[in-house]
MMTF fields as JSON, N, C-alpha, C and O atoms, coordinates in Angstrom:
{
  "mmtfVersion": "1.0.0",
  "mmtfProducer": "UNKNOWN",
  "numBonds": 299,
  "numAtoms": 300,
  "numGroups": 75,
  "numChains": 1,
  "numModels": 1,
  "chainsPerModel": [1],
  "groupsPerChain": [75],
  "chainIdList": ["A"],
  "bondAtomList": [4, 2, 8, 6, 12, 10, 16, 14, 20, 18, 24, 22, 28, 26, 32, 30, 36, 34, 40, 38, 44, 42, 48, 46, 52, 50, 56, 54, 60, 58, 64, 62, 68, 66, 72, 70, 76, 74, 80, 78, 84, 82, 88, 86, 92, 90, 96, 94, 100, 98, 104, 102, 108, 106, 112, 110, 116, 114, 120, 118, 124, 122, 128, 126, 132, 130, 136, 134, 140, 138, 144, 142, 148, 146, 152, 150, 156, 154, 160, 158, 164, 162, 168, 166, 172, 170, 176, 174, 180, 178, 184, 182, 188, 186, 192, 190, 196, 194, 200, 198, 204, 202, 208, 206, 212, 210, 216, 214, 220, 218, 224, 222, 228, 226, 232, 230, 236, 234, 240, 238, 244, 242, 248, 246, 252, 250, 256, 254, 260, 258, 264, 262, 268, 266, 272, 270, 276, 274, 280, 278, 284, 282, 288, 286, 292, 290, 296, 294],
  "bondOrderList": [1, 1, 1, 1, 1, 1, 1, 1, 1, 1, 1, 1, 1, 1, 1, 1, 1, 1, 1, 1, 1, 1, 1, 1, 1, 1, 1, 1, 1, 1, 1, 1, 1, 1, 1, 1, 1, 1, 1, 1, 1, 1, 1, 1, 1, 1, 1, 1, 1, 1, 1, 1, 1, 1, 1, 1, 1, 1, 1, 1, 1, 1, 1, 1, 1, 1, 1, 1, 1, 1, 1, 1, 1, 1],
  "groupList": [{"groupName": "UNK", "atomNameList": ["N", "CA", "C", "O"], "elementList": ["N", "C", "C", "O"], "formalChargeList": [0, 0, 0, 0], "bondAtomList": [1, 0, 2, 1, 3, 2], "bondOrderList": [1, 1, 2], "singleLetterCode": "X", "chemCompType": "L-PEPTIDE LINKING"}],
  "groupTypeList": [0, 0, 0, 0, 0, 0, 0, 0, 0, 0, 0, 0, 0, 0, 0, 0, 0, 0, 0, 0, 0, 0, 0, 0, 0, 0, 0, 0, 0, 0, 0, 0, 0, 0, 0, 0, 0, 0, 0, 0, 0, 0, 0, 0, 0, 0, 0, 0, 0, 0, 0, 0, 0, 0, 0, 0, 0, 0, 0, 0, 0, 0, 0, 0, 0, 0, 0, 0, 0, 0, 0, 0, 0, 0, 0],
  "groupIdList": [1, 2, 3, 4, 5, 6, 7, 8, 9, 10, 11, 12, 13, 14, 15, 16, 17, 18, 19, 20, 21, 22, 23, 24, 25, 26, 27, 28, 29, 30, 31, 32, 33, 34, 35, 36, 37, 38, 39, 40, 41, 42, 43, 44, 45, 46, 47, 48, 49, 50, 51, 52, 53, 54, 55, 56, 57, 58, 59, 60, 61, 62, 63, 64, 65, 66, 67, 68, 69, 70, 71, 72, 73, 74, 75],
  "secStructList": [7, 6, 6, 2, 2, 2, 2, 2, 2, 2, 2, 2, 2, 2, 2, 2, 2, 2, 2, 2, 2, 2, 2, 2, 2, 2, 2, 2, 2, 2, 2, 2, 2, 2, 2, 2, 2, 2, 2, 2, 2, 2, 2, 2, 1, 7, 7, 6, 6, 2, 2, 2, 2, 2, 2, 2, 2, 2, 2, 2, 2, 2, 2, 2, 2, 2, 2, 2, 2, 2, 2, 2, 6, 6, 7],
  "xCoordList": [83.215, 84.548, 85.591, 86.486, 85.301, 86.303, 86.253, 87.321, 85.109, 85.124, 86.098, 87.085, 86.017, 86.889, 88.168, 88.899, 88.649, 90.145, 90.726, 91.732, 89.564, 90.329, 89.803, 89.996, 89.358, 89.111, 90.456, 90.98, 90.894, 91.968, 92.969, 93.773, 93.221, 94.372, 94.62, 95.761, 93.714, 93.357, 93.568, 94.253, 93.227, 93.715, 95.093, 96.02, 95.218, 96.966, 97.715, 98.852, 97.294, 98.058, 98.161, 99.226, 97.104, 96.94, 97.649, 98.023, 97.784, 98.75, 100.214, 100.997, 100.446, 101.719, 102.062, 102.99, 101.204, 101.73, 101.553, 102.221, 100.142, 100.925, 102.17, 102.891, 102.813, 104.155, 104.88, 105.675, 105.269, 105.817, 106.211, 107.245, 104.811, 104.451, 105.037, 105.767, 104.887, 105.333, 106.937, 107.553, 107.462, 109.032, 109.678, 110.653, 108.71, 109.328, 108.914, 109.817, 107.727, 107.34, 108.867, 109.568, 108.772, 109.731, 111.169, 111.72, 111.77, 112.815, 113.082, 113.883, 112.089, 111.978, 111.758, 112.588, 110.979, 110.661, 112.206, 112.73, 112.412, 113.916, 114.442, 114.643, 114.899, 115.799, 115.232, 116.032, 114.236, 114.141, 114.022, 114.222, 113.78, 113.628, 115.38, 115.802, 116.096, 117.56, 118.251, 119.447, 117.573, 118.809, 118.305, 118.986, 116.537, 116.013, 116.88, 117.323, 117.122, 117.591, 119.25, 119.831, 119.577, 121.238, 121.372, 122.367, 120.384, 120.245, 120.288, 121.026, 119.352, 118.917, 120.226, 120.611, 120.988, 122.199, 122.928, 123.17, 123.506, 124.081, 123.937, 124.567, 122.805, 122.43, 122.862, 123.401, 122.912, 123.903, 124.697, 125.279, 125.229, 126.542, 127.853, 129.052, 127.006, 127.825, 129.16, 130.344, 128.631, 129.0, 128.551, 127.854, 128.97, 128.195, 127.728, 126.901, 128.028, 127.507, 127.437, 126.747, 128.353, 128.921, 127.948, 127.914, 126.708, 125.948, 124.594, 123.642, 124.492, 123.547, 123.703, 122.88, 124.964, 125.315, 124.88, 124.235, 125.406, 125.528, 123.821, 123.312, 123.305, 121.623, 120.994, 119.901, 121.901, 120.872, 121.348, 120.537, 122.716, 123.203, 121.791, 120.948, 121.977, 121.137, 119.671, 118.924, 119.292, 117.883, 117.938, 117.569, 118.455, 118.328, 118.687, 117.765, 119.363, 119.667, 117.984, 117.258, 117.775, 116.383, 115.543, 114.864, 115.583, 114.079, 114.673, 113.766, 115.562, 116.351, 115.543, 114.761, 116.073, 115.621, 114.033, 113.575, 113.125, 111.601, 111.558, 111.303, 111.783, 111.729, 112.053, 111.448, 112.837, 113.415, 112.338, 111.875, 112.33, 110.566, 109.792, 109.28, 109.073, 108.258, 108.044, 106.985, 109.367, 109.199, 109.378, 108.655, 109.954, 110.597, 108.994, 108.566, 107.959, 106.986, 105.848, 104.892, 106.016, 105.072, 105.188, 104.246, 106.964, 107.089, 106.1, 106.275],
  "yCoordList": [-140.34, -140.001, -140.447, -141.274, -139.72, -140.125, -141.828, -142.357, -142.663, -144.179, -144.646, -145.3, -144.504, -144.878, -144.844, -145.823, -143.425, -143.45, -144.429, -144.466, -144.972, -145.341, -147.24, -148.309, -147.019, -148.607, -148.827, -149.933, -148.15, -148.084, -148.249, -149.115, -147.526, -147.952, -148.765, -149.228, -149.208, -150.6, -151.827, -152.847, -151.629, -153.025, -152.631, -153.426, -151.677, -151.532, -151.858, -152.2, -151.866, -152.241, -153.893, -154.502, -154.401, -155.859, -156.469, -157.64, -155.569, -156.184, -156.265, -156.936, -155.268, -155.382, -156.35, -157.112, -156.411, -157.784, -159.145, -160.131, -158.993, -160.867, -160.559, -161.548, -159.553, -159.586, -159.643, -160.531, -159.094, -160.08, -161.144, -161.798, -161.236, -163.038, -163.62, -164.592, -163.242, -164.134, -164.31, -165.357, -163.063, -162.992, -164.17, -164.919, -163.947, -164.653, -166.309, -167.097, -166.904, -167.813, -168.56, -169.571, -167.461, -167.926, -168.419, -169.47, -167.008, -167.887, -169.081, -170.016, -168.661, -170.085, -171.247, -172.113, -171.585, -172.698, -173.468, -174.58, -172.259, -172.485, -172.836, -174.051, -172.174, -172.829, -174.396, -175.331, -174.555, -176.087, -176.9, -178.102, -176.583, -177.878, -177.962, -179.118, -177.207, -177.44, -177.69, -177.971, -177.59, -178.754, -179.883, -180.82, -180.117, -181.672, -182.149, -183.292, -181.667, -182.309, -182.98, -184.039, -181.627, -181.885, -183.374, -184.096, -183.619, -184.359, -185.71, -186.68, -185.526, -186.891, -187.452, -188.555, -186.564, -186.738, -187.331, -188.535, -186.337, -186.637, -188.429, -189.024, -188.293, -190.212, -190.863, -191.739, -190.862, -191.556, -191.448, -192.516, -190.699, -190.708, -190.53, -190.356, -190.663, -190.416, -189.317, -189.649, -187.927, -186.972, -185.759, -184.85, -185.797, -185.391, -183.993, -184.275, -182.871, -182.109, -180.918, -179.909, -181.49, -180.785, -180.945, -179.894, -182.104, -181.584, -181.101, -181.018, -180.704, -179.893, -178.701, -177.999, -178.192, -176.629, -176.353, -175.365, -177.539, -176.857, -176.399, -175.306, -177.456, -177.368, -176.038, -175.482, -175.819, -174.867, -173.552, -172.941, -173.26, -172.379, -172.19, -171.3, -173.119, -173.116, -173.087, -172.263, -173.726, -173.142, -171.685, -170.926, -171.172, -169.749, -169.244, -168.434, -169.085, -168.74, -168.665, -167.729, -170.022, -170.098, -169.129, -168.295, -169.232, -168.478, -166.498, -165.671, -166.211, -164.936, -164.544, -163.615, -165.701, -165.168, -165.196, -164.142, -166.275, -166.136, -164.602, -163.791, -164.302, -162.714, -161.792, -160.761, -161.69, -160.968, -160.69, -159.747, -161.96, -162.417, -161.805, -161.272, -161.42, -161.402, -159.659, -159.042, -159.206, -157.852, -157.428, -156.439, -157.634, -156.805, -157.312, -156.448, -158.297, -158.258, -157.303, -156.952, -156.87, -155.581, -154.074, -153.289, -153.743, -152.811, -152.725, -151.896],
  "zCoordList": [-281.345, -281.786, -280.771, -280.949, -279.632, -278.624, -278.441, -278.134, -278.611, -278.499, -279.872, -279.536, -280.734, -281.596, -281.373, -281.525, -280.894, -280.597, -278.897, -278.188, -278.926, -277.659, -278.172, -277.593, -279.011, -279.76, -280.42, -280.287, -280.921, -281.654, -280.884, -281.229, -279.684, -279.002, -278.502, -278.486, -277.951, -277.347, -278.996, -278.925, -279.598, -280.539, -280.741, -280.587, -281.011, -281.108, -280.185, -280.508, -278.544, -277.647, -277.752, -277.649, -277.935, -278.153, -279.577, -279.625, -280.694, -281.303, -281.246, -281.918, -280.106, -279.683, -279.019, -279.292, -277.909, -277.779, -278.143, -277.83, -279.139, -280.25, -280.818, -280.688, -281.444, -281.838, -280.9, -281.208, -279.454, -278.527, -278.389, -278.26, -278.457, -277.799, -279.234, -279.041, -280.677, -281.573, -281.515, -281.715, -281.199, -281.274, -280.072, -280.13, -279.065, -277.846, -278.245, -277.96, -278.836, -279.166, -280.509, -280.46, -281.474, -282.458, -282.166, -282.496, -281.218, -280.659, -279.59, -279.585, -278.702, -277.601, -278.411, -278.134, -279.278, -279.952, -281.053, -281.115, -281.68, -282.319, -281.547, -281.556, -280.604, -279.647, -278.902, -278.931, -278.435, -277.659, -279.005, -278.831, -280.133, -281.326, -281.535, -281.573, -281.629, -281.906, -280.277, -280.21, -279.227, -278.264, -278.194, -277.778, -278.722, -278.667, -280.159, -280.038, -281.18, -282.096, -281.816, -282.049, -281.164, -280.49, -279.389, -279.456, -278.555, -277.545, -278.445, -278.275, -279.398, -280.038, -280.42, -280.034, -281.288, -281.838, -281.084, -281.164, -280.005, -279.466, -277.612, -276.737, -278.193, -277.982, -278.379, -277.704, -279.822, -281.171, -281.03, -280.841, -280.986, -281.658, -280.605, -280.821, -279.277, -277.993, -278.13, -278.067, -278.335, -278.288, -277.368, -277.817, -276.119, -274.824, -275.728, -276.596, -275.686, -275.448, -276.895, -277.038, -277.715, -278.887, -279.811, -280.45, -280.44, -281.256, -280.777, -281.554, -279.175, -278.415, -278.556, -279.143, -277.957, -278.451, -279.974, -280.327, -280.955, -282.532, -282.487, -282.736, -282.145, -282.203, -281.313, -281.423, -280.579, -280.051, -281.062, -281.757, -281.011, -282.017, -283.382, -283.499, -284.013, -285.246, -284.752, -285.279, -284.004, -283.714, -283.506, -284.402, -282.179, -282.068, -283.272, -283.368, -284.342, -285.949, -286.37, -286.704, -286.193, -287.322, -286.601, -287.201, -285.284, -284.738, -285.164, -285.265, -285.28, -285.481, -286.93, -287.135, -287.94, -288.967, -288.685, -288.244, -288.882, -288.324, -288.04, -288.931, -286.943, -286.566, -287.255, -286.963, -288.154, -289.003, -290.472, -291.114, -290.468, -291.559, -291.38, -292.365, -289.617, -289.585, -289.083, -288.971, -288.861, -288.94, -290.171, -290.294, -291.166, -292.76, -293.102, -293.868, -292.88, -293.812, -293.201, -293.893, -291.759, -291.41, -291.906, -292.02, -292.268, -293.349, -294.528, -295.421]
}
């Protein structure tokens, strides 16, 4: 009995932190795919720094929602 409850806590502690790690994964990743997209752009189109910001803006957006996804679907 007592091994079970402490099996249990122990996976619960460990799923806490893959959701961590996913939240921190979702936004870090949003974010470096939208200043590499901004960078690219802004190669082209020789616009120093203005479609880097937009990109990082909208990445961090996307990785926000991701998270948002991915908590409303553990409800």
């Amino acid at each position: 009995m007592k091994n079970d409850k402490q099996r249990r806590s122990k996976q619960s502690e460990w799923a806490a932190f893959g959701l961590i790690g996913q939240v921190g994964l979702y936004i870090s990743v949003g974010a470096l795919l939208g200043i590499a997209a901004g960078l690219f752009i802004d190669s082209k189109l020789n616009s120093s720094p203005v479609a880097t910001l937009i990109g990082l803006l909208l990445g961090l957006a996307a990785g926000i929602y991701m998270v948002y996804r991915l908590i409303s679907s553990l409800e």
